[in-house]
C-alpha positions as CSV (number, residue, x, y, z in Angstrom):
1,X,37.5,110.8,114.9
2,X,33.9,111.7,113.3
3,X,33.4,115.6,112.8
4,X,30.0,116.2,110.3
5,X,29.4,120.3,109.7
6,X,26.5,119.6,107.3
7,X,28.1,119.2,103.6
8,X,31.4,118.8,105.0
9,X,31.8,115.2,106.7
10,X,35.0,113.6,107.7
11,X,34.8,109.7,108.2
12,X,37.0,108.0,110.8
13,X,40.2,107.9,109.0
14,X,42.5,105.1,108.9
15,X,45.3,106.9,107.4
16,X,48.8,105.7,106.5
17,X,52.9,106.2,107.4
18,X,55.3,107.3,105.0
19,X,59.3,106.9,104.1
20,X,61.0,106.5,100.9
21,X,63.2,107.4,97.8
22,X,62.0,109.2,94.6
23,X,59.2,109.1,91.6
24,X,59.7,107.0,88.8
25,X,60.1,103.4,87.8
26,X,63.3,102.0,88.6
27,X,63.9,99.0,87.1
28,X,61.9,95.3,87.3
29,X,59.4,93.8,87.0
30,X,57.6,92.3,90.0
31,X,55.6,88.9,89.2
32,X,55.0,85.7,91.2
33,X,56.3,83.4,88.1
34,X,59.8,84.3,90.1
35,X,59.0,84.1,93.6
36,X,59.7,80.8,95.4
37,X,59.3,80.8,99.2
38,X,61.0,78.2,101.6
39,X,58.9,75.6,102.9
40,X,55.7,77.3,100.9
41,X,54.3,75.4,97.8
42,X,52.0,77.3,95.2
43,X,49.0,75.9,95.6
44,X,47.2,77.2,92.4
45,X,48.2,78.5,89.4
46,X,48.9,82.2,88.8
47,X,45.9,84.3,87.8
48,X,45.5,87.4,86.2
49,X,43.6,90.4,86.1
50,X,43.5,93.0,83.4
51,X,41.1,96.4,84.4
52,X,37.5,95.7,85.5
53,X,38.7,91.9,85.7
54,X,40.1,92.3,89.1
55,X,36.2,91.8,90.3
56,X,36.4,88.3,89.7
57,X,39.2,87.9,92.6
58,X,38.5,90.3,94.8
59,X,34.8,91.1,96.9
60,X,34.2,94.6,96.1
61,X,36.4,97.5,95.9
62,X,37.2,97.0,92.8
63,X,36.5,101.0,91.8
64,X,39.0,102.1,94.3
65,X,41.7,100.4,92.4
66,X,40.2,101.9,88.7
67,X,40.0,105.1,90.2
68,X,44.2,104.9,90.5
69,X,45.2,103.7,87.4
70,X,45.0,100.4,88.0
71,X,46.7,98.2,85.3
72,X,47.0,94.5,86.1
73,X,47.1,91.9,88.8
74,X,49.0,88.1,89.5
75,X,47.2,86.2,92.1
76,X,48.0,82.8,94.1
77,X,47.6,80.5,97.1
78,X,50.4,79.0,98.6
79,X,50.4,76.5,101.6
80,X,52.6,75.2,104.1
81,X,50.8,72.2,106.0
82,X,47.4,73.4,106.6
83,X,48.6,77.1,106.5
84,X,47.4,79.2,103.7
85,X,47.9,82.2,102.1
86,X,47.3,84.4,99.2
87,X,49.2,86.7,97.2
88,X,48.1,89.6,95.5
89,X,50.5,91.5,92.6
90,X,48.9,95.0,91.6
91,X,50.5,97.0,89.0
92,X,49.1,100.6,88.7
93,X,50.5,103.5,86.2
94,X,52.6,105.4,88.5
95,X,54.1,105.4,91.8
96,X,51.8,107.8,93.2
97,X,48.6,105.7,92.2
98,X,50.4,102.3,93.7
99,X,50.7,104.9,97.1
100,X,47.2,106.3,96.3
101,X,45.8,102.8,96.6
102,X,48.3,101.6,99.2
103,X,46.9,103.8,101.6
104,X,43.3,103.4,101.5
105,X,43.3,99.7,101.2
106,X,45.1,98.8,104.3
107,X,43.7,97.6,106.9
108,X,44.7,99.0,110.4
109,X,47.7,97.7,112.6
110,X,50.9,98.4,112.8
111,X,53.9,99.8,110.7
112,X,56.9,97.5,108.8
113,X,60.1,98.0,107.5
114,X,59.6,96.2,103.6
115,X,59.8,98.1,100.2
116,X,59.1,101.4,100.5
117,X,56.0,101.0,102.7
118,X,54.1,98.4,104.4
119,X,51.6,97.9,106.9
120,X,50.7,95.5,108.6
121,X,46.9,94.7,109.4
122,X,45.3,93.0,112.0
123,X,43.5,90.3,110.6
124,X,46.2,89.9,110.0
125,X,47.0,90.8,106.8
126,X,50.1,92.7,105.0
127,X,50.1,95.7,102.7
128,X,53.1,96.5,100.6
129,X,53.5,99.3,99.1
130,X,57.0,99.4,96.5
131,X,57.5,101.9,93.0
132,X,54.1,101.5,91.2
133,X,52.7,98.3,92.7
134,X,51.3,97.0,95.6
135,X,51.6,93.5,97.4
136,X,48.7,92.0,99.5
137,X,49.1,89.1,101.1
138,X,45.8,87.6,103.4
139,X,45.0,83.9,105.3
140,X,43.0,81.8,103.4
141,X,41.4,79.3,105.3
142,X,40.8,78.8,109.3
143,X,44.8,78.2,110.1
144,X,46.1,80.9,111.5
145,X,49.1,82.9,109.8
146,X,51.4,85.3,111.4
147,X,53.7,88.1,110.3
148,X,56.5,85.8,109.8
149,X,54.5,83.8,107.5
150,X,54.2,86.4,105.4
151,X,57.0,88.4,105.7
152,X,59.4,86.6,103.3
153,X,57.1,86.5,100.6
154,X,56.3,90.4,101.2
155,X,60.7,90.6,101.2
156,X,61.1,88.5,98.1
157,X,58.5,90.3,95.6
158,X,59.7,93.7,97.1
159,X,63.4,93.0,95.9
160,X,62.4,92.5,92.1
161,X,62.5,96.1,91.9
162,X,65.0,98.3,91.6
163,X,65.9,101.4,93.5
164,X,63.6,103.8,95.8
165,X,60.6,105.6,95.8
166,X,59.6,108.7,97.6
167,X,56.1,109.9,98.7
168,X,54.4,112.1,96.4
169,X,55.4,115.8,97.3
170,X,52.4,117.0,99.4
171,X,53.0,114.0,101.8
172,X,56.5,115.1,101.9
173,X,55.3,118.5,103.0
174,X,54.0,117.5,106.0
175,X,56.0,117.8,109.3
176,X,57.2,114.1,110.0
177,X,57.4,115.0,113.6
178,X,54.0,115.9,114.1
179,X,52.1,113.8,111.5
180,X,50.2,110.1,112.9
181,X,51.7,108.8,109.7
182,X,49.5,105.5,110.8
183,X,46.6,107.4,109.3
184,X,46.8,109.1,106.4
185,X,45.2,109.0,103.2
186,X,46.4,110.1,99.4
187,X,43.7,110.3,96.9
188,X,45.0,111.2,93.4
189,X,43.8,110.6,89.5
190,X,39.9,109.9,90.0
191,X,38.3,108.2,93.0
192,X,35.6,105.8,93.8
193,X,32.3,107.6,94.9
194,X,32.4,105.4,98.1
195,X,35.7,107.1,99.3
196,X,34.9,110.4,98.1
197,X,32.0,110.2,100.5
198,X,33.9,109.4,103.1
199,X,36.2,112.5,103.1
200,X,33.2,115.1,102.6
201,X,29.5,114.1,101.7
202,X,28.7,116.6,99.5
203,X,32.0,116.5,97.7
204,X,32.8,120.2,98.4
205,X,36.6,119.3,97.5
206,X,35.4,118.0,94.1
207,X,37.4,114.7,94.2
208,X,35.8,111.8,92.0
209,X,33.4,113.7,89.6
210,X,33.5,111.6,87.1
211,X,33.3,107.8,88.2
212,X,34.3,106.7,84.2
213,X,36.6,108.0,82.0
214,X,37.8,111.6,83.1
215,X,40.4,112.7,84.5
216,X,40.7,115.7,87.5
217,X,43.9,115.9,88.2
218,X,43.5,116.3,91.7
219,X,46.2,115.5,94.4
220,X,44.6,115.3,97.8
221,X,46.4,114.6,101.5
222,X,44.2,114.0,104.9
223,X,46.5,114.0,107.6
224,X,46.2,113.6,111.6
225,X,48.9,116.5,112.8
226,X,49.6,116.6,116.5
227,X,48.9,120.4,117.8
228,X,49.9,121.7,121.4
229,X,49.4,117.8,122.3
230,X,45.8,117.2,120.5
231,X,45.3,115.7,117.1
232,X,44.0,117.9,114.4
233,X,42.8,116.8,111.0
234,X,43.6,118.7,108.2
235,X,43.3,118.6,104.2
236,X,45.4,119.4,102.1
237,X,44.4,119.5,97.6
238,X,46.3,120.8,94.9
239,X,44.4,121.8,91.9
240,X,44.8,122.0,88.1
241,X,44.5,125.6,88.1
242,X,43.4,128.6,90.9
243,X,40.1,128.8,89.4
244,X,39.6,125.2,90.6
245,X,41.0,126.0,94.2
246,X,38.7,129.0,94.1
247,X,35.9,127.2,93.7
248,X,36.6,125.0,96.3
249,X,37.5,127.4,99.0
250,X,34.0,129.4,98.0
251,X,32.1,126.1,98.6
252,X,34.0,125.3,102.0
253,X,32.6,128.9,102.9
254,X,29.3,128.7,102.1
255,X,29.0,125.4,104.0
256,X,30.9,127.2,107.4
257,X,28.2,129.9,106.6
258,X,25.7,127.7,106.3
259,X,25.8,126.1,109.8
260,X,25.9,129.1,110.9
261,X,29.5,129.9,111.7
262,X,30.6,133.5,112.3
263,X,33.4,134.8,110.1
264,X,36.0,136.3,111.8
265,X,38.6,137.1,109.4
266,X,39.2,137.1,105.7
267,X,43.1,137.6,104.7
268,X,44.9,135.7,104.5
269,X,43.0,133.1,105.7
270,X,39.3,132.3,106.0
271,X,38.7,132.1,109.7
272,X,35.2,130.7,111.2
273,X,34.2,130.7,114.4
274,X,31.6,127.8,115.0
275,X,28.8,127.8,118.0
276,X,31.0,125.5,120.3
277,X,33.9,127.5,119.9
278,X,36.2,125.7,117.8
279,X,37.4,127.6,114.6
280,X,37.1,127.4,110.6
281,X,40.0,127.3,108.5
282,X,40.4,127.9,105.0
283,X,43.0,129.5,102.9
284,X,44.5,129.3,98.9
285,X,48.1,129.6,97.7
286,X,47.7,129.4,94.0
287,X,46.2,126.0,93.2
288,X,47.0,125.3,96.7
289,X,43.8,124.4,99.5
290,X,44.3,123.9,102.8
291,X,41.7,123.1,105.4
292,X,40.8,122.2,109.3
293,X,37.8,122.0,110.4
294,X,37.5,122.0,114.3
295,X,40.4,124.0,115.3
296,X,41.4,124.7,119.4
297,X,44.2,126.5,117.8
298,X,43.6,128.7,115.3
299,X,46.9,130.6,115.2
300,X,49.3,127.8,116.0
301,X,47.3,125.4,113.1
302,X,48.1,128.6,110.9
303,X,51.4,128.7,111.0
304,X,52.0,124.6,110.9
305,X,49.5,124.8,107.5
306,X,51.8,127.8,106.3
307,X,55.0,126.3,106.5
308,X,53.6,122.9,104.5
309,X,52.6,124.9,101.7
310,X,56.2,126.8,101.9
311,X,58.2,123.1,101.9
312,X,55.8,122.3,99.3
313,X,56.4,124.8,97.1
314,X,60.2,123.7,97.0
315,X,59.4,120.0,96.9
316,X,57.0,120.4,93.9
């Protein structure tokens, strides 16, 4: 799904699935030096990367994972025959930037059952996502690998930690029921300009302002929610303080005005009524922002929106 109103943009989102336990390191520490596979043999040393290092193991990308915190990383290569593979460790600062980066790094496929969140990608790859790191695990070579290559690796790191870790509380707001949990995205901390640009090209949400050193505290969900059968994206942003979410909602009207939307109602929500019919949204609760762009249905999007914020309010 590509929908562009001028400064607001939304790229085709490959967004993510959720399940798990609650904030807050548990206990463990994950590291290859312990994991020993059956039938694999390391076939390199261990590696790591501290900070901006990372760039020397990985092509690219490497801002995403600064933009969450991103502390260290234990890389190897381990073969069986001429089957190999590598393995990525990633240790961020919290649980929420491990999820953060968990969800916009995956590659799309298909959903697995290992630590508290994994996909599976189709080239193929596999994405872990458990406390406050993150497992990758990719083919090296021409051999083909499979899921049950890499599975017990994946398993094996996983279990080093302790306990269970839950999805950070605007995720949890969101209707399980209705939500494509195979696409969504959680952008938290600071963010890399290249994904920033792909959620609205002028930055009206004012993720990622700062590509160095400073911090916006910003928590930011786009989610895929299934409405009277159709899929509707939605955004959802919790702000340092109401100023900030005023800001934002000022600059999501101005663009809606700009492309010469027609307003149709103020309070309590922001509603828009574009050219091809299809409605606006915008509305604040506190430090709360929530947006659809593209709306068949205004009034039942409303209410779905209004009950997130409620259960997020009592999750937060």
């Amino acid at each position: 799904m590509t929908v562009c109103r001028r400064a607001v943009g939304f790229a085709l989102l490959v967004l993510a699935c959720v399940w798990g336990g609650a904030f807050g390191q548990r206990g463990g520490k994950m590291t290859l030096a312990k994991l020993n596979v059956p039938g694999w043999r390391p076939a390199s040393e261990i590696r790591t990367y501290v900070g901006p290092k990372l760039e020397e193991a990985i092509d690219g990308f490497v801002d995403f994972y600064l933009g969450f915190r991103f502390l260290d990383s234990e890389h190897r290569i381990f073969q069986k025959g001429n089957k190999k593979l590598e393995v990525f460790v990633h240790r961020f600062g919290t649980p929420e930037d491990a999820f953060g980066l968990y969800t916009v790094r995956r590659s799309p496929g298909k959903l697995v059952n290992i630590g508290d969140h994994a996909t599976l990608g189709k080239l193929p790859n596999l994405m872990v996502w458990r406390g406050r790191y993150c497992i990758r695990i990719a083919q090296v070579g021409r051999a083909p690998i499979t899921e049950e290559d890499m599975r017990p690796f994946a398993e094996r790191l996983a279990a080093q930690v302790s306990g269970k870790y839950n999805m950070p509380a605007l995720v949890r707001a969101l209707p399980a029921d209705r939500v494509n949990w195979l696409t969504l995205r959680y952008l938290h901390y600071r963010n890399a300009l290249e994904q920033v640009l792909n959620i609205s090209f002028d930055n009206v949400f004012l993720l990622g302002e700062d590509l160095q050193n400073r911090r916006w505290d910003v928590d930011c969900v786009l989610a895929e929610l299934t409405v009277a059968g159709a899929p509707q994206l939605v955004v959802l942003a919790a702000y340092p303080n109401e100023q900030k979410a005023q800001q934002v909602v000022n600059m999501l009207a101005q663009v809606a005005v700009d492309d010469g939307q027609r307003l149709l109602s103020r309070r309590p929500w922001l509603d828009y009524l574009a050219r091809n019919g299809k409605h606006t949204l915008i509305f604040r609760s506190q430090n709360l922002v929530a947006y659809a762009l593209e709306v068949a249905q205004p009034d039942r999007v409303k209410a779905l929106l209004e009950q997130v914020i409620a259960r997020y309010r009592k999750l937060s």
